[in-house]
C-alpha positions in Angstrom: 0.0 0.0 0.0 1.3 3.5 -0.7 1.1 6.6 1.1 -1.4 8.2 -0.5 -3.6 4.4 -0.6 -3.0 4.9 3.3 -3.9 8.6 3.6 -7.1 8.5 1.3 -8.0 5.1 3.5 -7.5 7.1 6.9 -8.6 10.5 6.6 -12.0 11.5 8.0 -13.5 13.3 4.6 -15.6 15.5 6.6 -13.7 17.1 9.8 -16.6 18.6 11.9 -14.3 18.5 15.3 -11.4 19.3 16.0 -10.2 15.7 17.3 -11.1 14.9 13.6 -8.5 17.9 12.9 -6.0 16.3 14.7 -6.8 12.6 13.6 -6.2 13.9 9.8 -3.0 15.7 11.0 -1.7 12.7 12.7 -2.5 10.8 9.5 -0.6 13.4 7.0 2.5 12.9 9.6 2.4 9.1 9.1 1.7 9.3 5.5 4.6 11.9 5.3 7.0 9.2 7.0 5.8 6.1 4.8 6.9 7.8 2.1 9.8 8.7 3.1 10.5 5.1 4.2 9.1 3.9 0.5 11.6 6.4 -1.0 14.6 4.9 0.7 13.3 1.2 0.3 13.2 1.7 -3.5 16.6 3.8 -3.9 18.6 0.7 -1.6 16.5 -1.6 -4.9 18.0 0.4 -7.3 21.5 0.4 -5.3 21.2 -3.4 -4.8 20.3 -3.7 -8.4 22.4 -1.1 -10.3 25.9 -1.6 -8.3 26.7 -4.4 -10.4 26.3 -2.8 -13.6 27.7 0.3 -12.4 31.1 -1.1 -11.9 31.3 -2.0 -15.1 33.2 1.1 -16.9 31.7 0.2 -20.6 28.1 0.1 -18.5 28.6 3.1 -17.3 29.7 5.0 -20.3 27.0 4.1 -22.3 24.5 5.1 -20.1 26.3 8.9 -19.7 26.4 9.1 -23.1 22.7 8.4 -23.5 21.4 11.0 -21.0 23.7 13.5 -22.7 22.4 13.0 -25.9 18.9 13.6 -24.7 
């Protein structure tokens, strides 16, 4: 589930009170942190997945010279 699955699953669409304020609040925190946590989950993937490749020189001269030519 992603953040904003999360957020949209926990927010009170209709805050009359102000505990229902503070419950939405405490649920844009948490949503706040799980994505932060999904952001650094996925960039240690693409570590895990791209260290290999990146250590090969030839790899990694073919991928510079493709963003440049963009």
């Amino acid at each position: 589930m992603t953040a904003v699955e999360w957020l949209l699953d926990n927010l009170i669409s209709e805050p009359y009170t102000e505990q229902d304020f503070e419950h939405n609040s405490k649920c844009w925190d948490r949503a706040k942190q799980m994505e932060k946590e999904q952001m650094l989950d996925f960039g240690e993937f693409i570590i895990d997945e791209l260290e290999p490749m990146a250590q090969n020189r030839d790899w990694v001269e073919e991928r510079y010279n493709y963003f440049k030519s963009e």
